[in-house]
C-alpha positions in Angstrom: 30.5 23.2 -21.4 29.1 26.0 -19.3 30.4 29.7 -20.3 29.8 32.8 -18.5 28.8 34.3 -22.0 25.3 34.3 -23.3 25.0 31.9 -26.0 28.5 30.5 -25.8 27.8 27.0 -24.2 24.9 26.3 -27.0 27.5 27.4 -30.1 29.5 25.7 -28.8 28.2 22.5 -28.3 26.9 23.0 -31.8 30.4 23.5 -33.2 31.3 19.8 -31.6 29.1 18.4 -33.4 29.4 19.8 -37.0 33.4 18.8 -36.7 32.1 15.1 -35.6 30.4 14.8 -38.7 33.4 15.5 -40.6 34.8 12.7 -39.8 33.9 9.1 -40.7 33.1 7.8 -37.3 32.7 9.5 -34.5 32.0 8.9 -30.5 30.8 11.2 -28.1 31.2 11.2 -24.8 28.6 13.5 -22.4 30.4 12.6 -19.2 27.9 13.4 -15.8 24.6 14.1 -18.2 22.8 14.5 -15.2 23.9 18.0 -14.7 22.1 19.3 -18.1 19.5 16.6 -18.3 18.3 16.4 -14.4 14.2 15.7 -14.6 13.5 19.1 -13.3 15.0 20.6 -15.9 12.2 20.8 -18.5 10.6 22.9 -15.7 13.1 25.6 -15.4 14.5 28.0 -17.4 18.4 28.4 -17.7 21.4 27.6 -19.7 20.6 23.9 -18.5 17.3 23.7 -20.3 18.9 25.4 -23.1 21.5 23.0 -23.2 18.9 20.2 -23.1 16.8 21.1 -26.1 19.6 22.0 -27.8 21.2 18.4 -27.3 18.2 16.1 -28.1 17.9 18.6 -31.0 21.0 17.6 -32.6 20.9 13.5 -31.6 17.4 14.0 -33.7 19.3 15.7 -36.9 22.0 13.1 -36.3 19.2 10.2 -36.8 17.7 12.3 -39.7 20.8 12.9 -41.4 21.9 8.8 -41.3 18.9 8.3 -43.3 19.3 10.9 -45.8 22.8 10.8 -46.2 24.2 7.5 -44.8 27.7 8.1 -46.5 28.3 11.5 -44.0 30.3 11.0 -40.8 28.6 9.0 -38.6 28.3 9.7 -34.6 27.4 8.0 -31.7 27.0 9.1 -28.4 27.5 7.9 -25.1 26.0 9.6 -21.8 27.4 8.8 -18.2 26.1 9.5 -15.0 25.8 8.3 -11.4 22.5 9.8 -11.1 20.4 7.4 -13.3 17.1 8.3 -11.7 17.5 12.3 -12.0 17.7 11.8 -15.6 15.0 13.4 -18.2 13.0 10.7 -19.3 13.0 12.3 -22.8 16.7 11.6 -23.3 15.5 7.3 -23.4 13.4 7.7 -26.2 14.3 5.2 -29.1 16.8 6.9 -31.4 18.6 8.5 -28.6 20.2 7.1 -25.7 17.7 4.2 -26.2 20.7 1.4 -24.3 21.1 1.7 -20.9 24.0 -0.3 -19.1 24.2 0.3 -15.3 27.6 -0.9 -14.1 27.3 -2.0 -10.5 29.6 -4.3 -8.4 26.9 -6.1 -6.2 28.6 -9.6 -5.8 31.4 -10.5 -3.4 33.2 -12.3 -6.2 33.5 -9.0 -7.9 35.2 -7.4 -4.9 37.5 -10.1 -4.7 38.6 -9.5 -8.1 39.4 -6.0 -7.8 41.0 -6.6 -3.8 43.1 -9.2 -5.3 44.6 -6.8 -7.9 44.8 -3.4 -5.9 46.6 -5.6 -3.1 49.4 -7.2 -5.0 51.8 -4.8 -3.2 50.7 -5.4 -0.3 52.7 -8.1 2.1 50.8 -11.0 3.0 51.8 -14.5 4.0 50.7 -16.1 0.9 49.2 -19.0 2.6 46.7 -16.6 4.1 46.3 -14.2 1.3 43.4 -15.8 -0.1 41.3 -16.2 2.7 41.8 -12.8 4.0 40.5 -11.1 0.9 37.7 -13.8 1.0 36.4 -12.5 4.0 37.0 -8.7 3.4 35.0 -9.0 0.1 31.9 -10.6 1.5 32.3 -7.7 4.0 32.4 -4.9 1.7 28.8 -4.4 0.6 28.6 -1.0 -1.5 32.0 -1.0 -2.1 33.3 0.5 -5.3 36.4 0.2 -6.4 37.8 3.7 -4.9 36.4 2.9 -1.9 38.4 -0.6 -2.2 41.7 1.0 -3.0 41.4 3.5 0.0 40.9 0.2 2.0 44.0 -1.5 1.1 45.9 2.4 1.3 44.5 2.4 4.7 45.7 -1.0 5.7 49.0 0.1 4.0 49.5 2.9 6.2 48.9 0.9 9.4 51.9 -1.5 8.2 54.3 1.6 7.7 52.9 2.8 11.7 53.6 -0.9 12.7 56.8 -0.9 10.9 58.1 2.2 12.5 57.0 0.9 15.9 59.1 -2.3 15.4 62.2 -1.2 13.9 64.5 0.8 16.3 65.1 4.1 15.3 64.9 3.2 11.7 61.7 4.3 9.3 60.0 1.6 7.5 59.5 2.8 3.7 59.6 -0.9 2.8 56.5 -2.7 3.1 58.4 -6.1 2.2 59.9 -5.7 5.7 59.8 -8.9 7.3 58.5 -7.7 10.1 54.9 -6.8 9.0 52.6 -9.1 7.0 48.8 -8.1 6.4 46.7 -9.8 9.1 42.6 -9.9 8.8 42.5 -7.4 11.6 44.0 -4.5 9.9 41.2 -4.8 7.2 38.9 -4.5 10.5 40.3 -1.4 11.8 40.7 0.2 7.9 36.7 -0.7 7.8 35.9 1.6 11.0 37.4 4.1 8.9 36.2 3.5 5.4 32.8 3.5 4.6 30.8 2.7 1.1 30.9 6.5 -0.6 28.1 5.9 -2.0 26.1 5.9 1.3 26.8 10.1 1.6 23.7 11.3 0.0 21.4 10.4 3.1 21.8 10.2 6.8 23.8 6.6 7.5 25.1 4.6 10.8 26.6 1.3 11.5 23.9 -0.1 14.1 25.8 -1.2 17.0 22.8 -2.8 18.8 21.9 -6.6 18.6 18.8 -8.9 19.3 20.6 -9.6 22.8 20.4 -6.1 23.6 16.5 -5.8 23.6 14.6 -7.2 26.2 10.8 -8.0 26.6 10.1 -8.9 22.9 11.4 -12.7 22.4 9.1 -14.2 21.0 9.1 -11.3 18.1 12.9 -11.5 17.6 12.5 -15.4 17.4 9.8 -14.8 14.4 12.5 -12.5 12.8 15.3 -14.7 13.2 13.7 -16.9 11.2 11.3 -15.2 8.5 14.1 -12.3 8.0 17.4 -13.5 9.1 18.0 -16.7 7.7 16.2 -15.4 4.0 18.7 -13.3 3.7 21.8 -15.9 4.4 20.7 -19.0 2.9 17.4 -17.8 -0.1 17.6 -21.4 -1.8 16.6 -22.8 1.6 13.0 -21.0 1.1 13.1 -20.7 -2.5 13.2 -24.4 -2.7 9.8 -24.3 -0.6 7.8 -21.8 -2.2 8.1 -19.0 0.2 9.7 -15.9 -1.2 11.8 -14.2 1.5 10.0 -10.8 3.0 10.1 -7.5 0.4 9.5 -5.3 3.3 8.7 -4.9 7.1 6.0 -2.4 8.5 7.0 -2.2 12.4 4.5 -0.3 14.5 2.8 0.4 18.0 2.4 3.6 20.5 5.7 6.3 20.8 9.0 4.2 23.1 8.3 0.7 22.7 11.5 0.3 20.7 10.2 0.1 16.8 13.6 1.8 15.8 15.8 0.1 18.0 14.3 -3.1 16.8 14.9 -1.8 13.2 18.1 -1.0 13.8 18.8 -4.8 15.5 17.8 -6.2 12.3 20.3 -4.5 10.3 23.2 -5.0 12.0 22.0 -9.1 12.4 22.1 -9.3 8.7 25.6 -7.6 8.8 24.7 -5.2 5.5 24.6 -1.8 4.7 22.4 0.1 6.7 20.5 3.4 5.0 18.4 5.5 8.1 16.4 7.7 6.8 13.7 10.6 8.8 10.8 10.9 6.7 10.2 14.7 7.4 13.9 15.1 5.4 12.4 13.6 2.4 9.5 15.6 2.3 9.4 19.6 0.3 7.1 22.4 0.0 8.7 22.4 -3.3 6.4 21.1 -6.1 8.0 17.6 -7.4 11.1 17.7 -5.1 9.7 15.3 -2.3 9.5 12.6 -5.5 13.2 13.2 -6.2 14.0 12.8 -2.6 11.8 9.6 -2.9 13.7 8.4 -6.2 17.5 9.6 -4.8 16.4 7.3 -1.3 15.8 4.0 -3.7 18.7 4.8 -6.0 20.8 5.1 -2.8 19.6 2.0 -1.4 19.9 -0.3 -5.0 23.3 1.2 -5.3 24.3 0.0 -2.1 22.7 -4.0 -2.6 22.6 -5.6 -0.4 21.2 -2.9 2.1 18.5 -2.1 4.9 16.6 0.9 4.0 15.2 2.0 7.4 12.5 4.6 6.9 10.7 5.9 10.0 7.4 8.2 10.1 6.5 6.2 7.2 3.1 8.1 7.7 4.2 11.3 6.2 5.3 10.2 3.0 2.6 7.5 2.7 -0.8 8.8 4.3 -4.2 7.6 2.8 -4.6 9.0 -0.7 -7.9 11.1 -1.9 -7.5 13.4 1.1 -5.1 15.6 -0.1 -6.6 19.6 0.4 -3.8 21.0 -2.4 -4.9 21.4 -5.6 -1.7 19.6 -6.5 -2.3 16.8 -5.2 0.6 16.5 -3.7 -0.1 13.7 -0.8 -1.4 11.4 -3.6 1.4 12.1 -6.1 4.0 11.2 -3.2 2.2 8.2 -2.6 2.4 7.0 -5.8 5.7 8.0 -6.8 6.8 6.0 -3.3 4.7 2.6 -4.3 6.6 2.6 -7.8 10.2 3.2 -6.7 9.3 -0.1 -4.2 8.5 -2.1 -6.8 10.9 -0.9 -8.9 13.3 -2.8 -6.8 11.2 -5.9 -6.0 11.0 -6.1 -10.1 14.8 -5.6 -10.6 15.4 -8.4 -7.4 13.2 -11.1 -9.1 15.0 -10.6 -12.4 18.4 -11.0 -11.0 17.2 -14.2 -9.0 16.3 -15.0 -4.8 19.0 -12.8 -3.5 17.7 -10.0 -1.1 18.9 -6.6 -2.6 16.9 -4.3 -0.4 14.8 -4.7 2.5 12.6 -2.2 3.2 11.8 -1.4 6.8 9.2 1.0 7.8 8.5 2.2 11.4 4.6 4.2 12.1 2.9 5.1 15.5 -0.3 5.9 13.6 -0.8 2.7 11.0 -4.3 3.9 10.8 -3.3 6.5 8.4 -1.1 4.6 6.2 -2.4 3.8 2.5 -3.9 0.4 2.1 -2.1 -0.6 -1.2 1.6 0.1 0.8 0.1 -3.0 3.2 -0.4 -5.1 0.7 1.2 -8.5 -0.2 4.0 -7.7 -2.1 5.2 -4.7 -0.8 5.1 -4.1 3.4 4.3 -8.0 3.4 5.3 -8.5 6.7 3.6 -6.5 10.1 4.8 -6.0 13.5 3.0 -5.2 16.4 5.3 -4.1 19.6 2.1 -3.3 21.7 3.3 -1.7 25.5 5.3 -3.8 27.6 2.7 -6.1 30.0 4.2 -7.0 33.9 6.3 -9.8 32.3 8.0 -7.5 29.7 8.7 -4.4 32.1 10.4 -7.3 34.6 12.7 -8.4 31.2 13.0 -5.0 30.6 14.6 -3.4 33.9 16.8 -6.6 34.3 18.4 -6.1 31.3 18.7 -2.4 32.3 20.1 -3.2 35.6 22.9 -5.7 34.1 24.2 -1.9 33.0 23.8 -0.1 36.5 25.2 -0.9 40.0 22.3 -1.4 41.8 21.1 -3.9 44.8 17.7 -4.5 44.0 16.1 -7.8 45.2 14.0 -10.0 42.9 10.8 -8.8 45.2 11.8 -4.7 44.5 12.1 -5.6 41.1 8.3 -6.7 41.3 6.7 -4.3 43.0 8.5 -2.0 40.8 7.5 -3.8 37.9 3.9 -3.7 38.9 4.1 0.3 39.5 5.1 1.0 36.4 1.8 0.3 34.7 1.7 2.2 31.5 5.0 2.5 31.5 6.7 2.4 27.9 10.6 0.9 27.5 11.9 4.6 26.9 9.8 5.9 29.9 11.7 2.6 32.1 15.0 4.0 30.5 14.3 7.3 31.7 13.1 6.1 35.2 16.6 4.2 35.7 18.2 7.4 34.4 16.2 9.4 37.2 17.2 7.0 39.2 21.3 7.0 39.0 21.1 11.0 38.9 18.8 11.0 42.3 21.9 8.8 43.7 24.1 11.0 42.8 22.9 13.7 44.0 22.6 12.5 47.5 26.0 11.5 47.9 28.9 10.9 44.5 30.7 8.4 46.7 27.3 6.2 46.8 28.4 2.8 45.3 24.8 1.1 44.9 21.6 2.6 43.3 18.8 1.4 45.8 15.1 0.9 45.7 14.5 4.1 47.5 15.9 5.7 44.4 13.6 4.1 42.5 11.0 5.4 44.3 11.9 8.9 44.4 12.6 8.9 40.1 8.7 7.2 40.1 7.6 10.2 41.9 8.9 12.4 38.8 8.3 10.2 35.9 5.1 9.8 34.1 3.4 6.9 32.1 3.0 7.9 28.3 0.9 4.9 27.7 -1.5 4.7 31.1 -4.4 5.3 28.7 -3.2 3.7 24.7 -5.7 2.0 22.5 -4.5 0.4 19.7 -6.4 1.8 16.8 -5.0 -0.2 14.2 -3.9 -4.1 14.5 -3.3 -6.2 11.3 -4.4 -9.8 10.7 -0.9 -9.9 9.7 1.0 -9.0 12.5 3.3 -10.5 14.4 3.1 -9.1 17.8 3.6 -9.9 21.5 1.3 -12.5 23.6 0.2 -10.5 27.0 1.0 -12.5 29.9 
């Protein structure tokens, strides 16, 4: 549609429509809209805007004409996309593209479908077949179907390896060799390499840390296990009870004490799509762009159902509104824009029933700041406190650190250790045990053992972050650690 030519890509579009209305009936098809009808585009001046008014010009004649002469051709037009939310709102108004169908493929059943057709050629034992695909498809969250048939060509190409590997001297163009069958475990090793494309837009990663990896915050996980965890597996169980599972999380308390590490825990427990997102990336000096970023995040995050949305620094893109110093008003307006996307989605989850689409997790060091109406029932429903570690927590924490390092430290080091490391956050213990290694090290490579000595030399050079913290900010809400 776009011509290098002044005027070209306006007569021309034009031109398609006077020949549509020769004929009797006529469809239209605007294939990726978005790129003409984005929702900055009324605020620019270009061929795209010129495109724009010129194509909700002519769907109004269209409309006009069918009234006045209903025996002309008649056209109807269909606009697709994949960027729903970047789309002028003017283009939805009744007598245009007033129908909106979203085709998604959210349900494992619907994976199975399509994994069942793109892998007839592959070899399975058919026993097994059924089983296999069962479990891939309940593992495929965000999968669409290009990123399912570059699963199965992935798994094919590790048969044709396995075939050449088994076959002496011979090459193995025949996947109905009897010497390879698809096993579950070449859909494994395809998924490390194929990911949901859909999950590009915004910095992703497969969390690859569970509860049993964090230390000094049991009775936290425990509450999570079972307010979070199990609402997402089995919904019915709480719907039948009245309690609607959690929209989203607000985890918060001073820099180190592992709010993102927790976050991250909770993702891979639920075994979903994970979407980590900085809050400093969403937000622009340009006017209006930090709301796209804000509606590109959510679109990203329903597209991918069922997914953790991970957002940290919450506090920059949701600080108390009616203190903004631009005349814009730019704070509030982010605000705003960021409390309707969430219940946007809470709105779309209820009308499709009790399944979890999107969990919203937030991480803050500075809760104080946040806007009261993101706390709110309903939206960040659910608050966790991870204040800094007490003597019981730092004694959890450095065991579970020393289960990684060779060290010979008795139970009566650990707890004079413990106790002089008041203040200590569980980054600043990670760096002391780091200090620690490279202090052995450095007196002799062949040592075998990290000693308490060591541990007293890296206390000399590490500092407490947290010797003087008070909480500003503590939520009636919160779930948060008891201090022993």
């Amino acid at each position: 549609m776009f011509k290098t030519d002044e005027g070209a890509a306006e007569k021309e579009i034009c031109l398609i429509f006077e020949s549509m209305l020769r004929h009797r009936v006529s469809i239209v098809i605007l294939d990726e809209i978005d790129i003409i009808s984005d929702t900055s585009t009324s605020d620019r001046a270009g061929i795209e805007a010129k495109l724009f008014s010129i194509i909700v010009k002519l769907i109004d004649s269209i409309n006009e004409n069918d009234w006045e002469n209903p025996c002309k051709g008649q056209i109807f037009i269909i606009g697709t996309t994949n960027r729903h939310h970047a789309i002028n709102s003017h283009l939805y108004r009744p007598g245009r593209l007033d129908r909106i169908y979203e085709l998604v493929i959210k349900k494992s059943e619907q994976r199975l479908g399509l994994l069942k057709i793109m892998s007839e050629k592959l070899p399975f034992i058919e026993e097994q077949k059924d089983l296999i695909l069962q479990k891939v498809s309940r593992m495929t969250h965000g999968f669409v179907a290009t990123d399912l048939q570059y699963l199965c060509t992935q798994v094919a190409i590790q048969l044709v390896r396995e075939g050449n590997k088994n076959i002496d001297g011979d090459s193995c163009e025949d996947l109905d060799n009897p010497y390879v069958h698809v096993k579950f475990q070449h859909f494994e090793e395809a998924l490390k390499v194929v990911k949901p494309s859909n999950l590009n837009e915004f910095q992703t990663k497969i969390p690859d840390i569970r509860f049993s990896d964090i230390f000094g915050i049991d009775e936290i996980i425990e509450d999570l296990k079972l307010t979070v965890i199990e609402p997402f597996h089995n919904p019915q169980e709480f719907i039948k009870f009245g309690i609607s599972p959690p929209r989203g999380i607000l985890v918060y308390g001073p820099p180190g004490v592992g709010k993102t590490i927790l976050s991250c825990a909770i993702a891979a427990e639920t075994g979903i799509n994970f979407i980590f997102v900085e809050s400093s990336h969403i937000r622009s000096k340009i006017v209006g762009e930090s709301e796209n970023n804000i509606s590109r995040m959510f679109a990203q995050a329903k597209a991918n159902s069922p997914c953790v949305l991970f957002i940290d620094q919450i506090e920059i893109l949701a600080s108390v509104r009616g203190i903004s110093a631009t005349s814009e008003n730019t704070e509030d307006r982010i605000v705003t824009s960021f409390l309707t996307e969430m219940d946007g989605i809470f709105t779309s989850r209820n009308r499709e029933g009790p399944e979890v689409e999107v969990l919203v997790i937030t991480a803050t060091n500075r809760p104080e700041i946040i806007d009261p109406a993101l706390l709110r029932p309903g939206r960040l429903d659910q608050h966790i406190y991870i204040p800094p570690p007490n003597y019981e927590q730092r004694i959890s924490i450095l065991k579970g650190k020393f289960q990684k390092m060779l060290t010979n430290i008795t139970n009566d080091q650990l707890s004079y250790l413990a106790q002089d490391t008041d203040g200590f956050s569980g980054a600043d213990l990670d760096n002391l045990c780091r200090e620690a290694a490279l202090i052995s090290i450095r007196e002799n490579i062949d040592n075998e053992k990290i000693t308490y000595d060591h541990f007293v030399q890296a206390k000399s050079l590490c500092k407490a972050s947290l010797l003087d913290y008070q909480p500003v900010f503590i939520s009636s809400k919160s779930v948060e650690i008891k201090d022993g």
